[in-house]
N, C-alpha and C positions, 0 to 999 in steps of 0.2 A: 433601771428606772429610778428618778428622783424622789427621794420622800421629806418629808419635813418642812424642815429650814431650805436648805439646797432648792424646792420645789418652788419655793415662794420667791426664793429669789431669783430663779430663773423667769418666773412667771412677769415676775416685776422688772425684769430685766429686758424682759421680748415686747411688753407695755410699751417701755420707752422709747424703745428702738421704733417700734411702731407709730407713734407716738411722732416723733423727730421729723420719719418718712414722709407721713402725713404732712408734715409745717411744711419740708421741703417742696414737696410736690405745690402745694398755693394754692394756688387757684380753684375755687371750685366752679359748681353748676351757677350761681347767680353772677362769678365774677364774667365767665365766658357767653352771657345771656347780654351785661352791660357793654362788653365792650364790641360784640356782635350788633348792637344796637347802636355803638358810635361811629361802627361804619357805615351803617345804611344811611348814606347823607342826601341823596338825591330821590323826589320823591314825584311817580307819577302823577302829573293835570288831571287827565282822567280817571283812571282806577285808584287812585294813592296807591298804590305799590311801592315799595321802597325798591331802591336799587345801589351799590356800593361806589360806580362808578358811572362817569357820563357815558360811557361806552356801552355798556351793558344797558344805560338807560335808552337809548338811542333805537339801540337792538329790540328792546321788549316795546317800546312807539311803534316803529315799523311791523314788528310782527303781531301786536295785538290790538291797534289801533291803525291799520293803515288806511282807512278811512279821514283820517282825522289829520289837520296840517302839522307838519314834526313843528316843534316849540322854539323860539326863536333863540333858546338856549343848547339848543342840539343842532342849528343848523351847520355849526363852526368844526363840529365833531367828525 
């Protein structure tokens, strides 16, 4: 086992390397919250719902508003 000098600098040495991992990796919790926010582009008439594409938006009109006329923007879909 390390004592001393040796100890601290192993200590200081696994910091860094940690340290490094961490930059490399990026991205944290708020970075993957905004860009999860820049895909939600299309946005339910009805409920505001967001949705990422027209496709999926299409889908969630029909199945949770089929009552209601599809949007002159999803009729091309």
């Amino acid at each position: 086992m390390a004592r001393g000098h040796q100890k601290i600098q192993s200590q200081q040495k696994a910091q860094e390397k940690a340290a490094k991992l961490k930059k490399q990796q990026g991205h944290g919790l708020s970075d993957q919250m905004k860009a999860a926010q820049k895909a939600l582009v299309f946005s339910c008439a009805v409920c505001k719902s967001q949705m990422p594409d027209p496709k999926t938006y299409k889908q969630h009109f029909e199945n949770k508003h089929p009552k209601n006329d599809l949007p002159a923007e999803l009729k091309d879909v």
